[in-house]
N, C-alpha and C positions, 0 to 999 in steps of 0.2 A: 335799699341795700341790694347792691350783685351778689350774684351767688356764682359763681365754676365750676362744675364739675368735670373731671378728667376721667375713662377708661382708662387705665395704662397696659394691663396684657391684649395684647392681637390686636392693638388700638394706634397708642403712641409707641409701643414696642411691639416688633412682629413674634414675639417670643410669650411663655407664660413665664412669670419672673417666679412667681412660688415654684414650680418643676425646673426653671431652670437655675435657681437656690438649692433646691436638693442636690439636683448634678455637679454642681461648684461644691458643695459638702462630700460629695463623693471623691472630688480630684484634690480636697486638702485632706483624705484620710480620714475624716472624722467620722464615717461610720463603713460597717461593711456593707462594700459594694452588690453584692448579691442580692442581699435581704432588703436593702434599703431600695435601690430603684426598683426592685417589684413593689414596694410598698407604693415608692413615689409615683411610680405609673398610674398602681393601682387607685391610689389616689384620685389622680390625674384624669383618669379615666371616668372614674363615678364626678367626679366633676362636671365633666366635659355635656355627663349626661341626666345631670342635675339631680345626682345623688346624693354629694357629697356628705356627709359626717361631719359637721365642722369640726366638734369634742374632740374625737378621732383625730381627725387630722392634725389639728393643732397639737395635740399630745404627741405626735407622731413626729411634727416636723420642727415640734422647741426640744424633743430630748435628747439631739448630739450640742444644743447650745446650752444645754443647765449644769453643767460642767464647766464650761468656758468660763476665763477670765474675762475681765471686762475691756483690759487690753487686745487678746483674741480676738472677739468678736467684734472690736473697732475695724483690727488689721481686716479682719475676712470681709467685713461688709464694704470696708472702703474698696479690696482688691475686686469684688462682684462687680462695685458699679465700676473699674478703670476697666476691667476686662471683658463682663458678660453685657452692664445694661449699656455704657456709653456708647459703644461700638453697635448696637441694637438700635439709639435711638434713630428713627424717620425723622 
């Protein structure tokens, strides 16, 4: 049996897809701007430095999507990848 495995943030994309999923949440309103990229930084930041929270974060980054329709969140995930990861990929 083969096996693949892929990196895909700072790998096959020069971008982080989960912070740059937050910022794309930001530019379709669905949450406030303010509070939420400090959050996402924040995030972002104990990540970076192997702190991360998963619980936290996870709770943090599915609660402007547990509202959504299931139509919603086709439209946004598909507009992510035509706008933020395609034009991203190496």
């Amino acid at each position: 049996m083969n096996l693949a495995l892929f990196d895909l943030d700072l790998t096959l994309l020069p971008i982080d897809s989960d912070h740059a999923w937050g910022e794309f949440m930001l530019g379709l309103g669905w949450v406030d701007a303010a509070t939420f990229r400090a959050g996402n930084d924040a995030f972002y930041a104990a990540y970076r430095a192997g702190r991360l929270d998963i619980v936290a974060y996870i709770a943090f980054a599915t609660a402007p999507l547990r509202d959504r329709s299931a139509a919603e969140l086709v439209e946004a995930r598909q507009r992510f990848m035509r706008e933020v990861v395609t034009p991203a990929l190496r």
